[in-house]
C-alpha positions as CSV (number, residue, x, y, z in Angstrom):
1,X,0.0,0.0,0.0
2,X,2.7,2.5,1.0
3,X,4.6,1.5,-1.9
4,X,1.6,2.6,-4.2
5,X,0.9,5.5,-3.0
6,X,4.6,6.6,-3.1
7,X,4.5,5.7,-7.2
8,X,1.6,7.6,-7.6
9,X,3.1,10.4,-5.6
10,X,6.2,10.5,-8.1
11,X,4.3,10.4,-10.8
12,X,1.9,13.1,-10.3
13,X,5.0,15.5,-9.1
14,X,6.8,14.2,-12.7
15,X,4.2,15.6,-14.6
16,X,3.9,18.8,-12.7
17,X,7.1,19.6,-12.6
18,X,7.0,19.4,-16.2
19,X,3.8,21.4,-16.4
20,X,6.0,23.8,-15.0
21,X,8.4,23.3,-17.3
22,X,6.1,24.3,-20.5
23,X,5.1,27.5,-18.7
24,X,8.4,28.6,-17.8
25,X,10.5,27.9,-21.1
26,X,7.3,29.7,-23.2
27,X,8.0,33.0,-21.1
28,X,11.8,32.7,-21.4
29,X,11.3,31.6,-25.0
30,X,8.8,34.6,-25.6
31,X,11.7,36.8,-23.9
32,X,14.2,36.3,-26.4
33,X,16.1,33.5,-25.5
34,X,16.9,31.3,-28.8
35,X,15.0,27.7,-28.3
36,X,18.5,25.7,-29.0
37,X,20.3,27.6,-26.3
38,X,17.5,26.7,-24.1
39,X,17.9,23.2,-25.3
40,X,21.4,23.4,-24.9
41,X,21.7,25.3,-21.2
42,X,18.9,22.4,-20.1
43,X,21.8,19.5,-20.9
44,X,24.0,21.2,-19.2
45,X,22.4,21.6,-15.8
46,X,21.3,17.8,-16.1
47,X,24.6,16.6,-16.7
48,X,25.9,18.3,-13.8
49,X,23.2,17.0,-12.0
50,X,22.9,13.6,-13.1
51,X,27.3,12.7,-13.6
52,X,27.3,12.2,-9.6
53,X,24.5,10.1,-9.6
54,X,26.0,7.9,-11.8
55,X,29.5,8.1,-10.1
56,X,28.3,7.3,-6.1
57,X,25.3,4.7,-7.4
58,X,26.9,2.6,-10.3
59,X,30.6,3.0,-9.5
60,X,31.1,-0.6,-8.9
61,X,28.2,-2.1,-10.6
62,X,28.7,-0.3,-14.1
63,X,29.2,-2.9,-17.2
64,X,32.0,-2.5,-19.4
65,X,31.6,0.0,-22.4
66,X,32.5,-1.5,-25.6
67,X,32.6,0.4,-28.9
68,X,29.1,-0.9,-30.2
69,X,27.5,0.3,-26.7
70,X,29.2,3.7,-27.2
71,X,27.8,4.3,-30.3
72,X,24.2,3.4,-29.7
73,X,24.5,5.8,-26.5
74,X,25.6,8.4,-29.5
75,X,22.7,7.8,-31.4
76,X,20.2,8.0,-28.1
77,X,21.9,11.4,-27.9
78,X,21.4,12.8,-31.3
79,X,17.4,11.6,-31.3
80,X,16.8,11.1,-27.4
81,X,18.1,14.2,-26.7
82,X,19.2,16.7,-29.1
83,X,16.9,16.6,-32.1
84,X,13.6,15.7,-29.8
85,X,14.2,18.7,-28.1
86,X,14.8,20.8,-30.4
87,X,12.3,19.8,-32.3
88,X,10.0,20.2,-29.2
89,X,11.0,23.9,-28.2
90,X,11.0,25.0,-31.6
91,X,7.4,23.9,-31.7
92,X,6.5,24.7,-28.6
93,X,7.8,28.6,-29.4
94,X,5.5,28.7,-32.6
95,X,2.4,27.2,-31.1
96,X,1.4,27.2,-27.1
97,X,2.1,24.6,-23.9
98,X,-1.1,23.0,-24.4
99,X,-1.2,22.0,-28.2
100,X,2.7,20.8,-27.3
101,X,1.8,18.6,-24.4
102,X,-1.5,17.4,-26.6
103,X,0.6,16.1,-29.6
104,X,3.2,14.7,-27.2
105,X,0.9,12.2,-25.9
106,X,1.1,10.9,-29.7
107,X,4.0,8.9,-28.8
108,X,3.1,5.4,-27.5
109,X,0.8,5.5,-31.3
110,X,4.2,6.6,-33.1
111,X,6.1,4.1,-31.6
112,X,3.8,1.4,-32.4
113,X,4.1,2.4,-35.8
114,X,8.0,2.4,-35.9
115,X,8.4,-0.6,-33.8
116,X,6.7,-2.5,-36.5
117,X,8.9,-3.3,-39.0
118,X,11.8,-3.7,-36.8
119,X,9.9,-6.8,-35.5
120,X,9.5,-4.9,-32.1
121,X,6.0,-4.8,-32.1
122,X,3.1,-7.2,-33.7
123,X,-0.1,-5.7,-35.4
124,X,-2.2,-8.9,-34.2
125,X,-4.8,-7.8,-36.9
126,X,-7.2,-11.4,-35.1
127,X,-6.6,-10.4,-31.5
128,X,-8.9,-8.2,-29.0
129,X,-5.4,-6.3,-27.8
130,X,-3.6,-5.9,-31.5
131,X,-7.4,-4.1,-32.9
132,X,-7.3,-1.7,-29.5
133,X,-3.3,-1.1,-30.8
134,X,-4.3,-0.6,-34.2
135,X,-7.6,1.9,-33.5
136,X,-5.9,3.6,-31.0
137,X,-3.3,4.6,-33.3
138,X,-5.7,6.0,-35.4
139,X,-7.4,8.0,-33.0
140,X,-4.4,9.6,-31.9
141,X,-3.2,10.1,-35.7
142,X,-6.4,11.8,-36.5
143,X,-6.6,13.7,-33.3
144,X,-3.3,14.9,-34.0
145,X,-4.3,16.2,-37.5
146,X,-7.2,17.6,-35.9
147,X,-5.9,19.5,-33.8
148,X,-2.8,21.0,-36.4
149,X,-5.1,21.8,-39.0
150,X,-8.4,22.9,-37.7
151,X,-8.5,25.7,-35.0
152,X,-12.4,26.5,-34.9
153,X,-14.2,28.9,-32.6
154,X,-12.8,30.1,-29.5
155,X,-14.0,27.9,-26.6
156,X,-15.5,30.5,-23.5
157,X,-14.5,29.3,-20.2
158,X,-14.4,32.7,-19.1
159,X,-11.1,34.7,-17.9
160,X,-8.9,33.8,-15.5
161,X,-8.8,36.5,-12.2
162,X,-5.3,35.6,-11.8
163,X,-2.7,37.8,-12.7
164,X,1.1,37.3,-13.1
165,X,2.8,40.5,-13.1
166,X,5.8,39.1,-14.7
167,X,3.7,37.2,-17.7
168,X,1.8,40.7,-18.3
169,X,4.3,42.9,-18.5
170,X,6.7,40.5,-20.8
171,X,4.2,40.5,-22.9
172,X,3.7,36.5,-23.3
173,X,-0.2,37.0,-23.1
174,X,-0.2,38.8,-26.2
175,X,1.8,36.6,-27.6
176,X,-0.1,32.9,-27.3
177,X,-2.3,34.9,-30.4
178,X,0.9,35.0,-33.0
179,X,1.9,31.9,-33.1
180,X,2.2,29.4,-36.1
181,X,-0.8,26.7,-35.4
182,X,0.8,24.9,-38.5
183,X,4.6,24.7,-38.1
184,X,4.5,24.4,-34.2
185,X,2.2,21.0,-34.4
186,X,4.5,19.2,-37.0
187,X,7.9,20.0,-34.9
188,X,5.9,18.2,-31.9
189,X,4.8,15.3,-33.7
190,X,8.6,15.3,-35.6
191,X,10.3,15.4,-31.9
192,X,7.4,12.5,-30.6
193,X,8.9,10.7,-33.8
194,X,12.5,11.4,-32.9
195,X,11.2,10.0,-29.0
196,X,10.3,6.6,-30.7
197,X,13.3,6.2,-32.4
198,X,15.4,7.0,-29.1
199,X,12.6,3.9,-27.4
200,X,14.0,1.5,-30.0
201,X,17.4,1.7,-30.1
202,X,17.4,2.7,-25.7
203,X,15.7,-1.0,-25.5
204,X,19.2,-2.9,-27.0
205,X,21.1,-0.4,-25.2
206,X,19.3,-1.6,-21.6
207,X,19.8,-5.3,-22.6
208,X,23.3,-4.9,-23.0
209,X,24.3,-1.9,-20.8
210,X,22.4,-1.9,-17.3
211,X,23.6,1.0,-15.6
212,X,20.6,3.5,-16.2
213,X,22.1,6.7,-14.7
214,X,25.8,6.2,-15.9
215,X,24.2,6.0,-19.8
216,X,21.8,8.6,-19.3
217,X,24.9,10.9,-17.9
218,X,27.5,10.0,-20.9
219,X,24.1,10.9,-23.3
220,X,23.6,14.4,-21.9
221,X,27.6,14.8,-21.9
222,X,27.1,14.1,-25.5
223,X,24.0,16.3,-26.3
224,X,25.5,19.0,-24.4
225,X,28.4,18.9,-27.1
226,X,25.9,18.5,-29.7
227,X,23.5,21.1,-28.8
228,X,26.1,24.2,-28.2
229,X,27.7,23.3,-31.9
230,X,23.9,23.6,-33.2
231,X,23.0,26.5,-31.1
232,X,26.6,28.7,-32.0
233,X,25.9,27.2,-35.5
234,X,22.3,29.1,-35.3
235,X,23.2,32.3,-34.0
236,X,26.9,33.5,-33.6
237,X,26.0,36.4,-31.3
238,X,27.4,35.6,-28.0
239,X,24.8,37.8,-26.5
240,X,21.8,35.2,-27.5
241,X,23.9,33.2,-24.5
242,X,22.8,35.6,-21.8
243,X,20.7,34.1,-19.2
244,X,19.3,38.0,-18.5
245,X,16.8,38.3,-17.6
246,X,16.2,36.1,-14.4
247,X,13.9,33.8,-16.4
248,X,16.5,32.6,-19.0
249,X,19.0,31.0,-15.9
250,X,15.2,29.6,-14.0
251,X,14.4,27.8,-16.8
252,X,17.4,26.5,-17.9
253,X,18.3,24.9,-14.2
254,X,14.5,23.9,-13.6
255,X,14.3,22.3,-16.7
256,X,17.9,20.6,-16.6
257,X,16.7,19.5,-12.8
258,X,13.2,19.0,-12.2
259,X,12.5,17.4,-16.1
260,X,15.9,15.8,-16.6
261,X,17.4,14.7,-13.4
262,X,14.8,14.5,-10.6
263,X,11.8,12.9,-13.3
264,X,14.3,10.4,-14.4
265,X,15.3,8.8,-11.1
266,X,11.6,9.6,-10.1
267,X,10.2,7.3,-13.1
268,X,13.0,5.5,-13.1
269,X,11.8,4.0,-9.4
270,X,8.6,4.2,-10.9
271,X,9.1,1.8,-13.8
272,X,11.0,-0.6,-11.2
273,X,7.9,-1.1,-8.8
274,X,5.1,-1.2,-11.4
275,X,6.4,-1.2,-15.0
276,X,6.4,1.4,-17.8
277,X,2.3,1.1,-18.5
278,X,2.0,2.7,-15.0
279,X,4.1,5.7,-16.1
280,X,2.4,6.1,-19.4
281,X,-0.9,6.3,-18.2
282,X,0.1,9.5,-16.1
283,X,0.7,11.2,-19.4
284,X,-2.7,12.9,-20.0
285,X,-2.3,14.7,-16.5
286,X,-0.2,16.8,-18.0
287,X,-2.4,17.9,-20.9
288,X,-4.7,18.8,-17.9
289,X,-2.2,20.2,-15.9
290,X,-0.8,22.2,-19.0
291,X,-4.4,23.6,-19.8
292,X,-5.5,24.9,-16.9
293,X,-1.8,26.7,-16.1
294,X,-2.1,28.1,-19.3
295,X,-5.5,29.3,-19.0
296,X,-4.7,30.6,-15.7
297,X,-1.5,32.3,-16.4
298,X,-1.0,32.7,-19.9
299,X,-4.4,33.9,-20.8
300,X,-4.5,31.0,-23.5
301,X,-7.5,30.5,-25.2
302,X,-8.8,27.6,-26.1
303,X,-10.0,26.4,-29.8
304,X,-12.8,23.5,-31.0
305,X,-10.2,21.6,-32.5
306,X,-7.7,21.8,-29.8
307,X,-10.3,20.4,-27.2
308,X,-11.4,17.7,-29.9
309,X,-8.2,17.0,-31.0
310,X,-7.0,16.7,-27.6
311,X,-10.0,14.2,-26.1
312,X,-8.9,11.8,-29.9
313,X,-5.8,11.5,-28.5
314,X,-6.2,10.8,-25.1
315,X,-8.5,8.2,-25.9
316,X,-5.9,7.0,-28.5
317,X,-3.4,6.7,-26.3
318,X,-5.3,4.7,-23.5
319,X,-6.5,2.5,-26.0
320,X,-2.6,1.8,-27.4
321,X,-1.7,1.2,-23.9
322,X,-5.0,-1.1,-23.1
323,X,-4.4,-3.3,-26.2
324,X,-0.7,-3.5,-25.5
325,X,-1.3,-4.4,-21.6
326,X,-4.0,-7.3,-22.6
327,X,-0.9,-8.7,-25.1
328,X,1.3,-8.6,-22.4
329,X,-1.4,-10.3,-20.3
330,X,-1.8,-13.1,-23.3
331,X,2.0,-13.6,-23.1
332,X,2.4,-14.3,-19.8
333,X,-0.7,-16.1,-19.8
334,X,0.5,-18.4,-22.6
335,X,3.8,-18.9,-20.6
336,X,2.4,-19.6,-17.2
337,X,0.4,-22.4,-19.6
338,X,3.6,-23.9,-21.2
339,X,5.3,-24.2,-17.6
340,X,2.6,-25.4,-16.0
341,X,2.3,-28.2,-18.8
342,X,5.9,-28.7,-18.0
343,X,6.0,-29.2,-14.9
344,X,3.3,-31.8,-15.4
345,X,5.4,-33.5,-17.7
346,X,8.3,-33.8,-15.1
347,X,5.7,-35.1,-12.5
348,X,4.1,-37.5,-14.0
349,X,6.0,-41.0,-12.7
350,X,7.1,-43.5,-15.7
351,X,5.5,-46.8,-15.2
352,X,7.6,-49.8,-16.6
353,X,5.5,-52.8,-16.8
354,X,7.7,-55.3,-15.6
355,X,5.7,-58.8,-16.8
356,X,5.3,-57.4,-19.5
357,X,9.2,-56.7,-20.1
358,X,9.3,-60.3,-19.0
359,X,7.3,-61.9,-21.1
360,X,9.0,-60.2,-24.1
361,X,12.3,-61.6,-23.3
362,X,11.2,-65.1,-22.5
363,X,9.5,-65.4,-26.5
364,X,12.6,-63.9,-27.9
């Protein structure tokens, strides 16, 4: 019971601190700061915060690194790290926190749909659980079209009495109205697709590298490299590096801390008690959480198709992880079968029919 309530716990701060997250990197975004020096300040922090993890917890447990591991932990940087997040900021600058944290929840559908011809994945076209797979994945595609390409009218819920001195006078409230609802939904839904690639090739890393925080530290030591070459690559001006004002250097350490360091090792425990279903199921708080903050905060208004477009791909998602929970469910089932079966087999005595034997020998 206590160790329940603890994962649930995690997993609702996770997704608030990353609610927080959204806000705070739109205002420092809408400030001025450049999106891949944003990206590349958050790696950073996280690998200062997450290299001692790995050196005081995995010191004397850590595998050996081999040249093949190496480069796979490359290739989780490059589309883990560095070109999800860009991807992601750049979108989340040119659209708002809640169509961002909407399409994100696109990714258990996208990685279905990647994971299939690698063999990772089966359709199960016959089966209760592959049909859920295969309809969720629909909804969530459609939802996510939806929602990019159809805005609607403006949905009245009324204004929000709250008001954040800081938002108002940098001008961030105006700003939710002048974004691109066209290129802002595509980056998402490129970075959800650059998040399933990082799921496939992070699954042979873990099988033959099991030393979560020591990978996850030599990956951000890599992005970091990665993502100040893109970001001096993108603007020269060494200016565009300032973290004035004050909300440039918050975000940049909240992000790199709360969203990189502390949710890791927070669903990290999380996946290790009850298994990755639990933690993707939390993933629509955020959408909620996102919503309300940006309502409240941001003055965001809300569209027809980014509510309808929103509820597709919840219901999308739920119904990926359903039909992939009943296949797990099936496997194990099957399993428990076979070894039962077995077992049966190895207890069942022989029975040698010793006349008969007898009898055999004697006519020969």
């Amino acid at each position: 019971m206590k160790g329940d309530l603890v994962a649930f716990v995690s997993m609702v701060v996770v997704q608030l601190g990353y609610g927080g997250m959204n806000i705070i990197s739109k205002l420092a975004m809408d400030s001025g700061m450049n999106p891949f020096v944003h990206v590349a300040y958050r790696q950073l922090f996280a690998t200062l915060v997450i290299s001692p993890l790995a050196y005081f917890f995995e010191r004397k447990t850590r595998p050996k690194m081999t040249l093949s591991i190496f480069f796979q932990i490359f290739l989780c940087s490059i589309f883990g790290v560095t070109l999800n997040q860009i991807t992601y900021f750049v979108g989340l600058k040119n659209s708002t926190p809640t169509i961002a944290c909407a399409l994100s929840n696109t990714l258990p559908a996208v990685t279905f749909i990647m994971a299939v011809p690698f063999g990772l994945e089966k359709v199960g076209w016959k089966s209760l659980g592959g049909q859920a797979k295969i309809w969720g994945t629909i909804l969530c595609v459609g939802g996510a079209l939806l929602l990019s390409f159809y805005h609607g009218h403006i949905v009245d819920i009324g204004d929000s009495r709250i008001h954040w001195k800081y938002a108002e006078k940098s001008g961030t409230k105006n700003s939710i109205g002048h974004v691109n609802l066209v290129l802002g939904p595509l980056l998402v839904i490129l970075s959800s697709v650059c998040w399933a690639i990082w799921f496939i090739i992070q699954a042979r890393v873990s099988e033959k590298y099991s030393a979560p925080y020591s990978s996850s530290a030599l990956m951000c030591v890599m992005s970091s490299f990665q993502c100040v070459m893109v970001g001096f690559a993108i603007d020269h001006d060494l200016s565009a590096w300032s973290l004035k004002p004050s909300i440039r250097l918050v975000s940049g350490v909240y992000s790199g801390i709360v969203c990189s360091a502390l949710a890791f090792c927070l669903m990290s425990y999380c996946i290790e008690k009850k298994g990755p279903l639990y933690v993707s199921v939390f993933s629509p708080l955020l959408l909620v959480i996102v919503a309300i903050l940006s309502w409240a905060l941001l003055a965001e208004k809300l569209y027809a198709g980014t509510v309808g477009g929103s509820v597709m791909i919840v219901l999308g998602l739920y119904g990926v992880l359903w039909g992939k929970k009943r296949e797990m469910s099936n496997t194990n089932g099957d399993h428990q079968q076979n070894d039962e079966e077995a077992n049966k087999i190895k207890a069942t005595p022989v029975v040698i029919d010793l006349e008969s034997l007898t009898s055999n020998s004697s006519d020969k």
